[in-house]
GUGUNU-176468 format. One record per residue (C-alpha): residue in one letter; x, y, z. Coordinates in steps of 0.02 Angstrom, whole numbers, plus 50000, padded with zeros to 5 digits. Layout:
BEGIN
AXYZ/...
This chain:
BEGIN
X503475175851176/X501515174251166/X501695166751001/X502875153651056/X501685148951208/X500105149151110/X501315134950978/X501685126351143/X500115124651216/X499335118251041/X500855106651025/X500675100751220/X498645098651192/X498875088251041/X499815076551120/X498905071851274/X497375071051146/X498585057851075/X499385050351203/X498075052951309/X491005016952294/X489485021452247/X488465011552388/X486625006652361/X485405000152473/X483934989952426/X483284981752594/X481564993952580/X481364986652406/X479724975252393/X480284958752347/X479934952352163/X479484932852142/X479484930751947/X479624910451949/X479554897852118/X480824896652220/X482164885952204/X483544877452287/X484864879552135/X485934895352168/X485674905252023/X487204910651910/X487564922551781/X488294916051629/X489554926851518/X490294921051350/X491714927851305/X492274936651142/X493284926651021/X494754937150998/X495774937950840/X497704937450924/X499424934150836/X500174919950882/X501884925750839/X503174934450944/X502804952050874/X503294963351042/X504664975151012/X506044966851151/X506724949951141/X506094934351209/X506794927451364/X507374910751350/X507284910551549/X505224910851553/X503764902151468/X502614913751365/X500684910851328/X499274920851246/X497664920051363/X495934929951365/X494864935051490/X493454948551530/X492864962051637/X491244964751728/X490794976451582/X490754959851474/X492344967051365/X493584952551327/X495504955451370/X497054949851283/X498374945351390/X500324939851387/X500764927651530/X502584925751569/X502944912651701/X504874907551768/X505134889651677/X506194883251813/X504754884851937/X504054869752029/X502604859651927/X501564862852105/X501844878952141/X500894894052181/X501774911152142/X501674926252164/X500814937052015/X500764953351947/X499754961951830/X500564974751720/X499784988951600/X500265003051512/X500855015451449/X499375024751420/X499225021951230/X500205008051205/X500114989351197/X500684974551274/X501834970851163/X502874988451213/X503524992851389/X502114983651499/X502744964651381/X504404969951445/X504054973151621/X503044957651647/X504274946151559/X505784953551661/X504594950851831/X504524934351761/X506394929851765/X506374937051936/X505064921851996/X503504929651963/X502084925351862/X501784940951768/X500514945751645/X500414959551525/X498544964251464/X497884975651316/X496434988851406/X494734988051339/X494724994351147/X496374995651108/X497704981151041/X496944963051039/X495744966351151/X493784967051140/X492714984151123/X491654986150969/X492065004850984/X494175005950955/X495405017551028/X494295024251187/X494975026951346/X494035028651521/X494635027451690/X493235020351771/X493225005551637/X495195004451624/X495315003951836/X494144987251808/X495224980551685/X496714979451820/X495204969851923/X494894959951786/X496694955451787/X496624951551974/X494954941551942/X495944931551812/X497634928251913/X496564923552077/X495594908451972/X497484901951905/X497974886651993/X499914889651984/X499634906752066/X499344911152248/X497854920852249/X498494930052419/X500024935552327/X499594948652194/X500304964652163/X500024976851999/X501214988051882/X500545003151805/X501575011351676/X501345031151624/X499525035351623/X499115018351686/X500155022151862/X498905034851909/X497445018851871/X498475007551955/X498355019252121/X496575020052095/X496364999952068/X497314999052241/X496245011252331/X494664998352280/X495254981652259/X495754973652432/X496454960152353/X497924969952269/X499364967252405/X500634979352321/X500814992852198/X502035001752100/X501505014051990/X503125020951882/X503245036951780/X501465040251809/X500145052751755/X498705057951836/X497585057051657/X496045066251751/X497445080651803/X498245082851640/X496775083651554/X495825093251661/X497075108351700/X498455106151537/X500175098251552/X501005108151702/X499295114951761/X499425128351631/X497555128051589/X496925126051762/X495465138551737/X493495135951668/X493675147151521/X495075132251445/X494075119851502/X492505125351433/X493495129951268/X493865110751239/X492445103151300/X491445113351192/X492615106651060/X492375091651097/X490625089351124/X490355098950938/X491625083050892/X490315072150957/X488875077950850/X490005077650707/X490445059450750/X488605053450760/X488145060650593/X489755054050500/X489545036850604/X491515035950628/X492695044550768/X493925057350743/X495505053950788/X496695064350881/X498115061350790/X499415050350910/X501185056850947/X501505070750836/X502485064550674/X503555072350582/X504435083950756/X504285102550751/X505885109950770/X505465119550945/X504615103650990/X504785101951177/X506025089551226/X504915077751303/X503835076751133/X505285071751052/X505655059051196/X503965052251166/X504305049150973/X506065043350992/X505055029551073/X503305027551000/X503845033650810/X505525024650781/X506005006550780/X506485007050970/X504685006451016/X503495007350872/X502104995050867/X500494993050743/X499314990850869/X499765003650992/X498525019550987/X500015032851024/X501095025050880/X499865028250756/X498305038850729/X497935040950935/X496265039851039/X494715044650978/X494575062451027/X493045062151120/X493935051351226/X494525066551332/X492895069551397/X492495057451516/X494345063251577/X493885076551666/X492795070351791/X493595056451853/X494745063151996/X495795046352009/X496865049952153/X495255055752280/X495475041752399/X497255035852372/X497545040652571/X496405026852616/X497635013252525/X498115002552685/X499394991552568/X501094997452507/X501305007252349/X503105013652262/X503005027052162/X504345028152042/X504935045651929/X506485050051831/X507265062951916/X507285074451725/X505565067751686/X504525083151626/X502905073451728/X503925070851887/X502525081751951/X501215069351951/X502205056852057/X502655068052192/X500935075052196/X500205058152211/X501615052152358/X500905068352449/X499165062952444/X499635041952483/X500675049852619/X499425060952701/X498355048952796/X498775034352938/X499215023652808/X500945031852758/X502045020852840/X502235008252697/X502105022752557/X503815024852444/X504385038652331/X506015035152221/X506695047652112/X507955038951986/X509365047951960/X509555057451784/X508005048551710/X506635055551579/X504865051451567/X505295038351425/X506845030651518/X505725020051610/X504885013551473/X506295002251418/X508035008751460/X509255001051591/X508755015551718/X507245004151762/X507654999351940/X507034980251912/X508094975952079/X507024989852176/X505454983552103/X505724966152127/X506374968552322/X504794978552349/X503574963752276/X504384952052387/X504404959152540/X502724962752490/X502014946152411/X502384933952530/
C-alpha cells in the first residue's frame, strides 16, 4: 500500500509540475526638481512587442458563423505584450456599447482551447468576449517561455480589463471575467483588486498557491515536503543558470500509467488527444518550466476574497477530483458581509475536464448571471 502511495504521489506531483496592496507613502520624501517645471502633463510611453500570431483559424472548436472574430494585442503594466481573440455578436448595433468579458485559462493551456470556446459562445449570447494568452506562454510576449506567476498572471486579467475599458464598442461599466481551472482561483484574486471587474465566475477552479503548497488533496501539507521540493527546485535553479536553458517539467504525463488516477487520464483524454491538443499550449506538450513552482508557494491567492463586494459564481463538477478548491473558496467569499451576492453551483455528474468543453457547461447559468450582473 506504501508503494502504491509513494507511485501516486510522484504521479500526482508530476502533474501539477505540468499542469501547473502593498501601500506606500511618499509625502515625507524631499522633492526632486531634475528639469523646470512645466505645464505639459508628463506621460509614460510604452511600445509594444510585435507579436508573431497565426492568422488562421487554428483553435480546436469550430467557428461560429453567429460572431465576428479578430486577433488583437495589448500589454500589461509589466510591459509584456498579450495576444488576444475577440469574439463580438455580428448582429449587434454599429453604435453599441456591450457588455465584455475577459476569459483565461486553463492553467496551461491556450486560447485557442477551452477559454477560445468560452469567449466565442459568450459571444453568441451578446457579449463581447475576449480570450487572451498569459504572459510567456502561446502568442504572447515574455522573453523567458512557459513561466507561470500569480502575481503577474492576476495583472494580465487587468490588462484585459485595461484593454476592454479603452474599446469604443464596449461599455467600460459593464465588464465581467471567466477564469478557467487554475485561472478561476486568479480570476477571484483579479476581483478582490480590480474595482472595475463587475462580475466573476470562476469554473472548475484551483487554488495554484494551495495545490502546490500542500500536494493535490492536501496530502503534503507539512514543512518537511515542502522543504523537500523547494530544495529541489532551487538546486534546479543553479542548474538552469549554468546550462542557460530551463528544465521542463514534463506537461501531462504521456504515454498513461495503468494505475494512473482517473483524473490524470481525464486530463490527457483532453490535453493529449485530438479533442483538445494544441501546439502552443504548455500542458499539451513539454509543461512549465519547473522552477515555475516556486514563486507558487507564497502567493496565498484567495487571502482577501471576503472583501469582494461584487458577485462571483463559482462553478464545480459534482465528480471533479478538485471540487475541493471551489467549495473551499465559496467558504471564504461567503464568510464576510459581502456574501449575499456569492454563488456556489455544483453540476450534476461532472469531472474536472467536463467543463472544459463538454455540454455539461451551464452556458445558460453563466450567461443569466452576466446579465443580471452587467447591466
Amino acid at each position: 500500500m506504501k508503494k502504491f502511495h509513494a507511485k501516486k504521489t510522484v504521479l500526482c506531483r508530476a502533474l501539477l509540475l505540468g499542469a501547473l496592496a502593498v501601500t506606500a507613502t511618499f509625502g515625507s520624501l524631499p522633492a526632486v526638481s531634475a528639469a523646470p517645471a512645466s505645464d505639459k502633463p508628463v506621460q509614460a510611453t510604452f511600445q509594444e512587442e510585435k507579436l508573431d500570431m497565426t492568422n488562421e483559424w487554428d483553435k480546436v472548436f469550430p467557428q461560429s458563423e453567429k460572431v465576428s472574430h479578430e486577433k488583437v494585442t495589448f500589454h500589461n503594466r509589466y510591459g509584456i505584450t498579450l495576444a488576444a481573440d475577440v469574439y463580438k455578436p455580428k448582429d449587434a448595433a454599429q453604435d453599441a456599447k456591450l457588455a465584455a468579458i475577459a476569459v483565461a485559462g486553463p492553467f496551461g493551456a491556450v486560447k485557442e482551447q477551452s477559454s477560445g470556446l468560452y469567449a466565442q459562445t459568450m459571444a453568441e449570447r451578446g457579449f463581447l468576449a475576449i480570450a487572451f494568452d498569459p504572459s510567456f506562454t502561446g502568442e504572447s510576449g515574455g522573453n523567458v517561455r512557459d513561466v507561470a506567476s500569480l502575481d503577474i498572471n492576476t495583472e494580465d486579467f487587468s490588462a484585459a480589463v485595461d484593454y476592454l475599458s479603452n474599446r469604443e464598442d464596449v461599455d467600460a461599466d459593464r465588464i465581467g471575467i471567466i477564469g478557467i481551472c487554475g485561472w478561476g482561483g486568479i480570476a477571484i484574486n483579479d476581483a478582490a483588486m480590480d474595482t472595475r471587474v463587475k462580475a466573476t465566475v470562476a469554473t472548475t477552479m484551483y487554488d495554484m498557491h494551495r495545490v502546490t503548497a500542500n500536494g493535490y488533496f492536501d496530502a503534503n501539507d507539512n514543512e518537511e515536503d515542502r522543504y523537500a521540493t523547494k530544495k529541489a527546485l532551487n538546486d534546479q535553479r543553479t542548474i538552469d543558470y549554468k546550462n542557460g536553458t530551463y528544465a521542463k517539467a514534463g506537461g501531462v504525463i504521456d504515454p498513461l500509467p495503468e494505475d494512473a488516477p482517473q483524473f490524470v487520464k481525464d486530463y490527457h483524454a483532453y490535453y493529449k488527444t485530438e479533442r483538445g491538443y494544441h501546439a502552443r499550449s504548455v500542458n499539451s506538450n513539454d509543461g512549465w518550466n519547473k522552477t515555475s513552482a516556486l514563486s507558487l508557494y507564497n502567493t496565498p491567492i484567495l487571502a482577501y476574497a471576503d472583501e469582494i463586494r461584487t458577485p462571483v459564481l463559482v462553478i464545480h463538477g459534482e465528480n471533479a477530483h478538485s471540487r475541493y478548491f471551489s467549495e473551499a473558496a465559496y467558504e471564504k467569499l461567503t464568510s464576510g458581509k459581502y456574501a449575499a451576492n456569492k454563488e456556489l453551483l455544483i453540476v450534476p455528474g461532472a469531472s474536472h475536464t467536463d467543463l472544459y468543453d463538454t455540454a455539461k457547461i451551464p452556458f445558460d447559468k453563466i450567461t443569466a448571471f452576466f446579465a443580471a450582473n452587467l447591466k
